[in-house]
N, CA, C and O atoms as a CHARMM CRD file, in Angstrom:
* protein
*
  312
    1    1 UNK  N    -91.71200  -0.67100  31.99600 PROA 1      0.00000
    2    1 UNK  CA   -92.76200   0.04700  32.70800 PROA 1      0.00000
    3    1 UNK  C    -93.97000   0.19300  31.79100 PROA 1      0.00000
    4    1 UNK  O    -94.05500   1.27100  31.20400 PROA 1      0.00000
    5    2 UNK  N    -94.76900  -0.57400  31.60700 PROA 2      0.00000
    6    2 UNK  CA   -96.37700  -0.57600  31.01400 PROA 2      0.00000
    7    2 UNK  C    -96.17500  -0.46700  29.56500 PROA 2      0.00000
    8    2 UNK  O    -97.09000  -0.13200  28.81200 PROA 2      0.00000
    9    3 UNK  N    -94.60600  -0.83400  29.03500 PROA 3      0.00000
   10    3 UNK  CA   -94.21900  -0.73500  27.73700 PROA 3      0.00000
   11    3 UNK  C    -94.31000   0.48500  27.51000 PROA 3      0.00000
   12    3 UNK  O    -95.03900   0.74200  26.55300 PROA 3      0.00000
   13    4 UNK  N    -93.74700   1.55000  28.13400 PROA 4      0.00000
   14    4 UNK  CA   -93.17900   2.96300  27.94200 PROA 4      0.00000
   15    4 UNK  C    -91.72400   2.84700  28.07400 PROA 4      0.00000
   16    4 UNK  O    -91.03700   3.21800  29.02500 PROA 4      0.00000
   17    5 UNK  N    -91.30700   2.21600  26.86500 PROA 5      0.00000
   18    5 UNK  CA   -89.33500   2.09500  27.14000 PROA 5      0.00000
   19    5 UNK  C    -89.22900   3.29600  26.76900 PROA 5      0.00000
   20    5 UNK  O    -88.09800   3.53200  27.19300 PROA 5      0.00000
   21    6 UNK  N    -89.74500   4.71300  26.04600 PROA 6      0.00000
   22    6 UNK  CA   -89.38900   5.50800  25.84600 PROA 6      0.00000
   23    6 UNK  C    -89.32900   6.69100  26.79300 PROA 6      0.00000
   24    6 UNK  O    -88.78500   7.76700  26.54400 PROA 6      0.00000
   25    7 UNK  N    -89.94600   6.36200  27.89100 PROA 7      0.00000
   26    7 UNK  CA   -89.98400   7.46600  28.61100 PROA 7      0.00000
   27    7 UNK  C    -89.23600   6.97000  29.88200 PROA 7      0.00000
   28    7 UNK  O    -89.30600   5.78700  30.21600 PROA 7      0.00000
   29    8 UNK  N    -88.39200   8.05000  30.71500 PROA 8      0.00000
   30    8 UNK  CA   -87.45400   7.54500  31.45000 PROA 8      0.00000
   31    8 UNK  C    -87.60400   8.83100  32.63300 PROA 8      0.00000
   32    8 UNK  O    -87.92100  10.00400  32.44100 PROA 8      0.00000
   33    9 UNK  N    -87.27700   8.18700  33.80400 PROA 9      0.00000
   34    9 UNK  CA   -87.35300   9.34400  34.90100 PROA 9      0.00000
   35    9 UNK  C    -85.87000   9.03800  36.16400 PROA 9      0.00000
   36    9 UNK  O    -85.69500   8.05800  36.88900 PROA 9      0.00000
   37   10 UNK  N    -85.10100  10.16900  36.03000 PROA 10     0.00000
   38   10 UNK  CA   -83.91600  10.13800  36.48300 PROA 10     0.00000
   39   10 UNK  C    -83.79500  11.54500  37.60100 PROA 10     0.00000
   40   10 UNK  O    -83.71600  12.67100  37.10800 PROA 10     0.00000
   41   11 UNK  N    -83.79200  11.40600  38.72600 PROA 11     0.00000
   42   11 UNK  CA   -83.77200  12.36100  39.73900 PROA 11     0.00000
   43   11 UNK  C    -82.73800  13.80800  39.53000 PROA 11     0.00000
   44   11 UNK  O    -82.74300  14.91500  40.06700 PROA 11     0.00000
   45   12 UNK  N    -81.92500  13.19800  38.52500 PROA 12     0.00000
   46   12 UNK  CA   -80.43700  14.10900  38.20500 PROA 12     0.00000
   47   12 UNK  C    -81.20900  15.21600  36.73700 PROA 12     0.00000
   48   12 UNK  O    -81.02000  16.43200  36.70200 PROA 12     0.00000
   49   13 UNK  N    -81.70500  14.76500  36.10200 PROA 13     0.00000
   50   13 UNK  CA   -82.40100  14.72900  34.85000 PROA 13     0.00000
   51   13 UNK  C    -84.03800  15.84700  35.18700 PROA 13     0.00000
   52   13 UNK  O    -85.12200  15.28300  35.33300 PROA 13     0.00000
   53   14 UNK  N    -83.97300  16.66800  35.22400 PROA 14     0.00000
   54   14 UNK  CA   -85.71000  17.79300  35.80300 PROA 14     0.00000
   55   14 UNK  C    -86.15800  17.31800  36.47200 PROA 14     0.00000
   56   14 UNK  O    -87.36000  17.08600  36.34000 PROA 14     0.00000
   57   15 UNK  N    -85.49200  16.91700  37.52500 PROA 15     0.00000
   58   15 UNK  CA   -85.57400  16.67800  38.93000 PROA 15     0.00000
   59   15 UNK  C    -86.44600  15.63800  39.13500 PROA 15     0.00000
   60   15 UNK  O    -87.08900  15.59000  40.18400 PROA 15     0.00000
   61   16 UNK  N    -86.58300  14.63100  38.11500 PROA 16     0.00000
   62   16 UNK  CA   -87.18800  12.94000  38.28600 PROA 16     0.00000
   63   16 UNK  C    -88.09800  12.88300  37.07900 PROA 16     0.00000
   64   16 UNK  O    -88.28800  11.93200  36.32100 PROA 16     0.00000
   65   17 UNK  N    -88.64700  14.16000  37.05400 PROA 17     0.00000
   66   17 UNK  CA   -89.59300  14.30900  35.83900 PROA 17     0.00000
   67   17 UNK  C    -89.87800  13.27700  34.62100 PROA 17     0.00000
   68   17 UNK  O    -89.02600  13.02000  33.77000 PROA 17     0.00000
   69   18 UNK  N    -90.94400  12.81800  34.63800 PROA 18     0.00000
   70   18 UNK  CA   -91.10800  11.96900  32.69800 PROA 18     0.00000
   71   18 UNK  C    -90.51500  12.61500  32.07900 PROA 18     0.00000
   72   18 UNK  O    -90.79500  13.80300  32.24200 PROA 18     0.00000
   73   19 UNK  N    -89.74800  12.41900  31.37000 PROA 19     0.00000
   74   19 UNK  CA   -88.99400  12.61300  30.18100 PROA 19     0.00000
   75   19 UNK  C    -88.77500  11.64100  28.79100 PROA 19     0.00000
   76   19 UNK  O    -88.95300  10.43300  28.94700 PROA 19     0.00000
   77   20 UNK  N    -88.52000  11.97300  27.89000 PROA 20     0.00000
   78   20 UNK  CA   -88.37800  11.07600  26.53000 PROA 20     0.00000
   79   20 UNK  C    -86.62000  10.72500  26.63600 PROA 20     0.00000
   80   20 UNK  O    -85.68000  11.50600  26.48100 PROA 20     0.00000
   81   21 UNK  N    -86.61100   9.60800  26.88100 PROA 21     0.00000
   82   21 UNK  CA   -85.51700   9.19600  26.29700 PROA 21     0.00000
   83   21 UNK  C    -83.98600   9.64100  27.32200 PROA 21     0.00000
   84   21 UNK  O    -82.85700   9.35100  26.92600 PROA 21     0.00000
   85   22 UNK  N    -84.21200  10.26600  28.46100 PROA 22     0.00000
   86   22 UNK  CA   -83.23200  10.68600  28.92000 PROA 22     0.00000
   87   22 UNK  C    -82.57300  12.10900  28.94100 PROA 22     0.00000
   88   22 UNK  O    -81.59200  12.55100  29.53900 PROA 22     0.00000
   89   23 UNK  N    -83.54500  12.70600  27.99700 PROA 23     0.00000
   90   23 UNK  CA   -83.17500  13.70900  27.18600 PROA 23     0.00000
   91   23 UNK  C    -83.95400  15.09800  28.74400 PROA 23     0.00000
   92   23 UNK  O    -84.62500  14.89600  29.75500 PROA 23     0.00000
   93   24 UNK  N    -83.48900  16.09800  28.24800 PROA 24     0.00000
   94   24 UNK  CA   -84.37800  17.42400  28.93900 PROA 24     0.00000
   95   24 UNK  C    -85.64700  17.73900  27.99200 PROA 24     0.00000
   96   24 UNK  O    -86.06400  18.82600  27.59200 PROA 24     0.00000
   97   25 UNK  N    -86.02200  16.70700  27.81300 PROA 25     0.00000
   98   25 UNK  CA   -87.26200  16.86100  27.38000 PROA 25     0.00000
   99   25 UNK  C    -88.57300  16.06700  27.89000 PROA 25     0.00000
  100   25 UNK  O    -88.70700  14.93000  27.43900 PROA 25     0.00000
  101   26 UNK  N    -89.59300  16.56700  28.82100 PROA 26     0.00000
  102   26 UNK  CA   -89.89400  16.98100  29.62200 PROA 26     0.00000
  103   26 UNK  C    -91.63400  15.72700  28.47400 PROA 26     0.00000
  104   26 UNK  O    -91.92100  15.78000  27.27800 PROA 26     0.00000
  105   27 UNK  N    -92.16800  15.01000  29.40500 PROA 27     0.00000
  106   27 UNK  CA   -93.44500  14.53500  28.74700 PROA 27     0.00000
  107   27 UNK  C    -94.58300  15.48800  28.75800 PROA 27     0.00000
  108   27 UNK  O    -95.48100  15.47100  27.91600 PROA 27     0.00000
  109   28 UNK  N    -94.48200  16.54600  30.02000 PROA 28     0.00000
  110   28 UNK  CA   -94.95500  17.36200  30.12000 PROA 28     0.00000
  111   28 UNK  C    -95.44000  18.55600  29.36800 PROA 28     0.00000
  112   28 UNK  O    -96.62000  18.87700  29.22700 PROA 28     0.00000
  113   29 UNK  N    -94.12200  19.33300  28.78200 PROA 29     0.00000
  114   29 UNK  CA   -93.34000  20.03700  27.50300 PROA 29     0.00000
  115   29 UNK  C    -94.38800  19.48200  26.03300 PROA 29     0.00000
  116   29 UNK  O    -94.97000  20.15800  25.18400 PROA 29     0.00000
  117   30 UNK  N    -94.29600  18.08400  26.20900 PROA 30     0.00000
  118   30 UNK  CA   -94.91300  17.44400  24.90500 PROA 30     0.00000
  119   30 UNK  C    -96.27000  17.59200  24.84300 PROA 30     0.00000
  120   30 UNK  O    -96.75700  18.10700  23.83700 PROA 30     0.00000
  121   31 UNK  N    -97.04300  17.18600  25.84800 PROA 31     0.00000
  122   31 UNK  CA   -98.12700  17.42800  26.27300 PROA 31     0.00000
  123   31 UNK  C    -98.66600  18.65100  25.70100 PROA 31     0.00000
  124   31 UNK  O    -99.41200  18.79600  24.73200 PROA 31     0.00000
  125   32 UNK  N    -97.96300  19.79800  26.76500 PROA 32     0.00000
  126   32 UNK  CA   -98.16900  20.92800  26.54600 PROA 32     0.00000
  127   32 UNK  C    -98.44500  21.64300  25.07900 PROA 32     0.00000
  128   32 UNK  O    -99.43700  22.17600  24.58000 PROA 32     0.00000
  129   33 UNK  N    -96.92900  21.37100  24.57200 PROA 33     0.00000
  130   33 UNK  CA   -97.17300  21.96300  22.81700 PROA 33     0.00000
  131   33 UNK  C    -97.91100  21.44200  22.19400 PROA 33     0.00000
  132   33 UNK  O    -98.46000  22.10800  21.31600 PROA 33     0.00000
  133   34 UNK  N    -98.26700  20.02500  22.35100 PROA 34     0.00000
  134   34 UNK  CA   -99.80000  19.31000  21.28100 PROA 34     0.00000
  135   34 UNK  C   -101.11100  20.52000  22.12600 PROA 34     0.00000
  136   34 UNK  O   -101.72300  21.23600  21.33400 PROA 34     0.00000
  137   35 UNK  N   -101.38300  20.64000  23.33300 PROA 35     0.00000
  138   35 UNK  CA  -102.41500  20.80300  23.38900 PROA 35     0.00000
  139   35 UNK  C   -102.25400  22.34000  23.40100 PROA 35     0.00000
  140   35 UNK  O   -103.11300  22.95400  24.03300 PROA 35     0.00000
  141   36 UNK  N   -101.27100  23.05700  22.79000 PROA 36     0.00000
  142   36 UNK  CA  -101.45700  24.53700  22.35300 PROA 36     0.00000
  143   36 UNK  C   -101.47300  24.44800  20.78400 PROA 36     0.00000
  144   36 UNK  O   -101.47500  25.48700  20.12400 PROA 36     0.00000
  145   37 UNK  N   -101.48100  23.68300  20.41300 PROA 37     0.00000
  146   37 UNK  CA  -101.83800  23.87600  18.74700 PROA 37     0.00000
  147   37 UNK  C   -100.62500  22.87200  17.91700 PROA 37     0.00000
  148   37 UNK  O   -100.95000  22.16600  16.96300 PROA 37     0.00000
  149   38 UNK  N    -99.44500  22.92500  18.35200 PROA 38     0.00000
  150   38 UNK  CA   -98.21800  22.21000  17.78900 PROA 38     0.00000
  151   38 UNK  C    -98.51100  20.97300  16.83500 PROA 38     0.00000
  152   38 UNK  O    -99.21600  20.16000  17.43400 PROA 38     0.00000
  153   39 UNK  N    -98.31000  20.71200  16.00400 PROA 39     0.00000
  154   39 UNK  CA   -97.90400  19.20900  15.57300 PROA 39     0.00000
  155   39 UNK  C    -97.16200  18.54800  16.11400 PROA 39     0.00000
  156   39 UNK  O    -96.69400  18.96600  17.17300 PROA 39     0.00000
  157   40 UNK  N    -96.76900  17.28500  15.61300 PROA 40     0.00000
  158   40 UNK  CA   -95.80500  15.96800  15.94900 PROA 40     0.00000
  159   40 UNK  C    -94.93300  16.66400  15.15800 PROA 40     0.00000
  160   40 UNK  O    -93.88300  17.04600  15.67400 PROA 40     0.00000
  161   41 UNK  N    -95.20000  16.95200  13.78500 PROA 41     0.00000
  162   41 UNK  CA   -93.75000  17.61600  12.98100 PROA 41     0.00000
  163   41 UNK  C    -93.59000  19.18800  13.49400 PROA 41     0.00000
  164   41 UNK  O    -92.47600  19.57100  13.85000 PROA 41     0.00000
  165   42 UNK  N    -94.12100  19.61000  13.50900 PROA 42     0.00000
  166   42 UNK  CA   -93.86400  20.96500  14.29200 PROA 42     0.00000
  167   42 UNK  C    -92.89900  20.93100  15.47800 PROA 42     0.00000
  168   42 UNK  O    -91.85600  21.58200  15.52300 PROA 42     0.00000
  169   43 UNK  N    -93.38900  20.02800  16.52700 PROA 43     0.00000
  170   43 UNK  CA   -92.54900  20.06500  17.47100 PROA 43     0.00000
  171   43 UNK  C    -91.30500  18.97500  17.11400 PROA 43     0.00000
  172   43 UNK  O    -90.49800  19.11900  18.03300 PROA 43     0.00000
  173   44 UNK  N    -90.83000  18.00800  16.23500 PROA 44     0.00000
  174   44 UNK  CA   -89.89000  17.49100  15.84000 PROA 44     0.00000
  175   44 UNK  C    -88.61600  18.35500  15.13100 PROA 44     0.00000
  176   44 UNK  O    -87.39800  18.18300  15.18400 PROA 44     0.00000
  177   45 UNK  N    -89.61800  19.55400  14.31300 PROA 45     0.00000
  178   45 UNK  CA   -88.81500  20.39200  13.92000 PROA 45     0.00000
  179   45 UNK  C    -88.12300  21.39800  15.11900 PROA 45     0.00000
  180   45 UNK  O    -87.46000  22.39800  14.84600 PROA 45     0.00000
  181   46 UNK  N    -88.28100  21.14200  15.86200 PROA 46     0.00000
  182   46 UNK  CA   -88.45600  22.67000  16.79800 PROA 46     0.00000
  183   46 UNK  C    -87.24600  21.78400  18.05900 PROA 46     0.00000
  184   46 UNK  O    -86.41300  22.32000  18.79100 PROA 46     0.00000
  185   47 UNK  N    -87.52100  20.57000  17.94000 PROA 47     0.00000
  186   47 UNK  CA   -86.73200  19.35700  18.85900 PROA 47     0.00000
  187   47 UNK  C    -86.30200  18.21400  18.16400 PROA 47     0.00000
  188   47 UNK  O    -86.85300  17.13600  18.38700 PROA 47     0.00000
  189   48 UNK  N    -85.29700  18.32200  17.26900 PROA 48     0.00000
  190   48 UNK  CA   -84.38000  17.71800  16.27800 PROA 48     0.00000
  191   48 UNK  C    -84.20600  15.88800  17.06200 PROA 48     0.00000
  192   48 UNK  O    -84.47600  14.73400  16.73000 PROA 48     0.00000
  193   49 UNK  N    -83.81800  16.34700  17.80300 PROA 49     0.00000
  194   49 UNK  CA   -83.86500  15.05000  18.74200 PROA 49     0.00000
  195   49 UNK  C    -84.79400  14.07100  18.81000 PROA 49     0.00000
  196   49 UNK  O    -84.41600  12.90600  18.69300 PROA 49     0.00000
  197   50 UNK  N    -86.12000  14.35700  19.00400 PROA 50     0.00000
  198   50 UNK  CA   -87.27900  13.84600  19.30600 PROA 50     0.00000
  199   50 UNK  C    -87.79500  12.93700  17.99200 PROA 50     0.00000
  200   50 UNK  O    -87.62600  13.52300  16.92300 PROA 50     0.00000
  201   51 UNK  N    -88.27400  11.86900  17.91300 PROA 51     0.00000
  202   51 UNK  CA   -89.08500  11.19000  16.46300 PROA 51     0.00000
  203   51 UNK  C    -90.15800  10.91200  16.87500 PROA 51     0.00000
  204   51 UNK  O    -90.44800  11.03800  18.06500 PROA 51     0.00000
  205   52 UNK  N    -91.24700  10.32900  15.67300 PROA 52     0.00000
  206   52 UNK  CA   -92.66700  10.47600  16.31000 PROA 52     0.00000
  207   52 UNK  C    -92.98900   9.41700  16.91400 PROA 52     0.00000
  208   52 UNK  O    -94.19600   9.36500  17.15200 PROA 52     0.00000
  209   53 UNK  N    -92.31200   8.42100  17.31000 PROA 53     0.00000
  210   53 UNK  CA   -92.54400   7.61500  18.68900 PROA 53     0.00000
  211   53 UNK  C    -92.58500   8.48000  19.82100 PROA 53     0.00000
  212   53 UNK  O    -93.65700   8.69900  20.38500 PROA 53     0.00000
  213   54 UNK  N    -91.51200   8.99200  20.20600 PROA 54     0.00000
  214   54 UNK  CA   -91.48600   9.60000  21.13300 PROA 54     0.00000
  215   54 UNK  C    -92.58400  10.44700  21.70000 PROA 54     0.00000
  216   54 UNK  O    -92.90700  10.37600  22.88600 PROA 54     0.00000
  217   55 UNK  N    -93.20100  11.31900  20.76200 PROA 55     0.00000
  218   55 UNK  CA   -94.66700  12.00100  20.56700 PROA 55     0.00000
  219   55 UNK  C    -95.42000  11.62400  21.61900 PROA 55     0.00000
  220   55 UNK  O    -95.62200  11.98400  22.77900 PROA 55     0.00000
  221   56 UNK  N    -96.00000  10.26100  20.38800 PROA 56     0.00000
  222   56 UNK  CA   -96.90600   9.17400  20.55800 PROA 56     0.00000
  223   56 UNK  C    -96.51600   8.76600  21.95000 PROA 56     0.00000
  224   56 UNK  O    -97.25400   8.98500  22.91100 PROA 56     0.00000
  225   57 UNK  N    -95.42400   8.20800  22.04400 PROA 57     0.00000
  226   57 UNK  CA   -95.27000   7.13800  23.88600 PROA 57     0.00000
  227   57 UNK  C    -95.47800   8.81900  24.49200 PROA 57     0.00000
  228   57 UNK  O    -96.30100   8.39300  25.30300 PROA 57     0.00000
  229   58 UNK  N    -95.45300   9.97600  24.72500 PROA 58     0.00000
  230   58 UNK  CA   -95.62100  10.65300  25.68500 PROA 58     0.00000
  231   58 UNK  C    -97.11500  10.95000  25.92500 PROA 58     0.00000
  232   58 UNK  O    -97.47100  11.47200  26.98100 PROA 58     0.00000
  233   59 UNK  N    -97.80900  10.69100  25.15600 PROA 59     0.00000
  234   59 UNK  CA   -99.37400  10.96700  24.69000 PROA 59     0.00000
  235   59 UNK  C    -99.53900  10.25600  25.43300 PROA 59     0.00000
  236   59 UNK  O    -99.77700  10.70800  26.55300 PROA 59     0.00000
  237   60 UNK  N    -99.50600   8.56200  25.23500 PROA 60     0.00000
  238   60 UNK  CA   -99.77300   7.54100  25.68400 PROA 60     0.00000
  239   60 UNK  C    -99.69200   7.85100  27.00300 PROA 60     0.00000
  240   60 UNK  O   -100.69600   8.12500  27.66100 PROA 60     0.00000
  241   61 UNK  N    -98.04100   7.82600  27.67800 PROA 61     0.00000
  242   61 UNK  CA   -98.31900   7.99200  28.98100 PROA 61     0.00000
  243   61 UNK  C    -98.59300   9.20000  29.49600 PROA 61     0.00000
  244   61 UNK  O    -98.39500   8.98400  30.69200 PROA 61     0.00000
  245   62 UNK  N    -98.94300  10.42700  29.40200 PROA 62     0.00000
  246   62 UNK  CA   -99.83900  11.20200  29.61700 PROA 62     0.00000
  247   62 UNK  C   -101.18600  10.40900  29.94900 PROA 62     0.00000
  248   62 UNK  O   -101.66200  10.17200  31.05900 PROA 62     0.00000
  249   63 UNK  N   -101.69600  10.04400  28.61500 PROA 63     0.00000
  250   63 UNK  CA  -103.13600   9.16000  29.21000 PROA 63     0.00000
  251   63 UNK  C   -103.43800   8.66500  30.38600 PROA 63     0.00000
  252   63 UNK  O   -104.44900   8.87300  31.05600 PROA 63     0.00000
  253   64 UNK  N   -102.43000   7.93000  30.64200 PROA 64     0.00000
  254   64 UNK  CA  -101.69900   6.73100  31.02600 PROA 64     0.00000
  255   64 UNK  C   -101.88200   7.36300  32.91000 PROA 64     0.00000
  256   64 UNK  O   -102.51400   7.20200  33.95400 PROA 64     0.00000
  257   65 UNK  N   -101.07200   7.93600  32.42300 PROA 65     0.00000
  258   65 UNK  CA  -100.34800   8.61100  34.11700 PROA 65     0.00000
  259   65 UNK  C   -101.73800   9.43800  34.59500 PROA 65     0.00000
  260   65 UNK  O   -101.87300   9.54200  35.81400 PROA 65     0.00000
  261   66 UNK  N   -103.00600  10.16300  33.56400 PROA 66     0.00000
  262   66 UNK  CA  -103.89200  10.77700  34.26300 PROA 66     0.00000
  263   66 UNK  C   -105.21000  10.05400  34.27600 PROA 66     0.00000
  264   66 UNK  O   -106.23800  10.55500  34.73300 PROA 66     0.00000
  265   67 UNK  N   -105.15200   9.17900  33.89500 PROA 67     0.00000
  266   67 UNK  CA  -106.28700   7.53400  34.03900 PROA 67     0.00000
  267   67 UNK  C   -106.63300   7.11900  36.15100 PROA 67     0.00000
  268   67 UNK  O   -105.91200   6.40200  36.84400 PROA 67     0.00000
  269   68 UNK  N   -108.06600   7.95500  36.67400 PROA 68     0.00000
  270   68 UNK  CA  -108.43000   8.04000  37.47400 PROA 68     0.00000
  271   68 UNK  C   -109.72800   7.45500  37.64500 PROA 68     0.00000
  272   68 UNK  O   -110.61000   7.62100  36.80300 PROA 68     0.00000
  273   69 UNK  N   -109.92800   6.64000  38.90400 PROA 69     0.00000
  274   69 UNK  CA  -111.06900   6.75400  39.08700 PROA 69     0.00000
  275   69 UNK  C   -111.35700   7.60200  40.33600 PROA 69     0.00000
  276   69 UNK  O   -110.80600   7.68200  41.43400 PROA 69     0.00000
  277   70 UNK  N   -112.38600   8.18800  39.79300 PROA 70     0.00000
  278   70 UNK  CA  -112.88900   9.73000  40.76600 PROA 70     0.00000
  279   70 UNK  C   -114.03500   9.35400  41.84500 PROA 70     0.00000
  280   70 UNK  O   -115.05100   9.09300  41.20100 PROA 70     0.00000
  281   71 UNK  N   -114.15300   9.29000  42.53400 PROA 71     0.00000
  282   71 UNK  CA  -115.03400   8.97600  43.96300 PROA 71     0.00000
  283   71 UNK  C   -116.04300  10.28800  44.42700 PROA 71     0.00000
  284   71 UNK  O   -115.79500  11.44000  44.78300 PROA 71     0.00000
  285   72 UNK  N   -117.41800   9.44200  44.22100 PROA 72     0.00000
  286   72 UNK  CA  -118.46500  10.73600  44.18800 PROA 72     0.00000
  287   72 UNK  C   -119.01600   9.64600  45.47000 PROA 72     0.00000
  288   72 UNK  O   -119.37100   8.46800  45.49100 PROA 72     0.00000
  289   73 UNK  N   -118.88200  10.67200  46.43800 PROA 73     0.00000
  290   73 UNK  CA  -119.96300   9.88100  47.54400 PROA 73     0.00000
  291   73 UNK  C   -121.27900  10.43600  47.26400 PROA 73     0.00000
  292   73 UNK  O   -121.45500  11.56200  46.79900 PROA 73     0.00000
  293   74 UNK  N   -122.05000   9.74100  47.51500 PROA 74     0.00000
  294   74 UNK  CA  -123.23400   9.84100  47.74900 PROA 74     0.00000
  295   74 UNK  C   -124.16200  11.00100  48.41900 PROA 74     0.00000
  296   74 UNK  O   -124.14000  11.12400  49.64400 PROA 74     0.00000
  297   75 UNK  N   -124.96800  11.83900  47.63000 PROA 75     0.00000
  298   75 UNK  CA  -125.80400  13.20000  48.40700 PROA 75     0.00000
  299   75 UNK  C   -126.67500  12.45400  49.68100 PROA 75     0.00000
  300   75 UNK  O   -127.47500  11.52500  49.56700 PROA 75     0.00000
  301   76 UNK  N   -126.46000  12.81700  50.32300 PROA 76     0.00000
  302   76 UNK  CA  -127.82500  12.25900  51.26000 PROA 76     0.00000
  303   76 UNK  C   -128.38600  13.30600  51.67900 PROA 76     0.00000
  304   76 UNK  O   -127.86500  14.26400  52.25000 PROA 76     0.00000
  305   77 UNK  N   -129.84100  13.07700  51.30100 PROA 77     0.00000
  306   77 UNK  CA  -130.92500  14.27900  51.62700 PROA 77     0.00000
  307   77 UNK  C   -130.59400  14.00200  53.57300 PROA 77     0.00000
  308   77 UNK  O   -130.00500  13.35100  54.43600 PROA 77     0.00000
  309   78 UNK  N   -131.48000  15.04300  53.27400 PROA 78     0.00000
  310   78 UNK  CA  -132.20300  15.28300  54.85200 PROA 78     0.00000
  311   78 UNK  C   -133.19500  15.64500  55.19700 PROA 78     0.00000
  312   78 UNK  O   -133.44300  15.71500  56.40100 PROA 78     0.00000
């Protein structure tokens, strides 16, 4: 999948959710703690499980998954 072998989504697993690896760990979760202040080692320490691929591919597809193009129609006077 777009060369995200690390991230996996299983209906049984937070209910389909991106996840790393199979794990209850959530791409979301990852997301989240980078953009409250966390490190890659911070949150590795904190999630023994996790290495800094994993990080990284959730970043990525974060990007990835919120990569839009946004549709501005046009003002038309009157």
């Amino acid at each position: 999948m777009f060369g995200f072998d690390r991230i996996t989504s299983n209906p049984d697993i937070l209910g389909g959710k991106a996840c790393i690896r199979g794990m209850r760990i959530s791409v979301s979760l990852i997301v989240n703690l980078i953009a409250n202040g966390m490190t890659p080692e911070e949150i590795i320490a904190e999630y023994p499980d996790l290495e800094l691929e994993d990080i990284q591919q959730a970043l990525r597809y974060a990007a990835w998954a919120t990569e839009e193009i946004i549709y501005n129609p046009a003002i038309v006077s009157t």
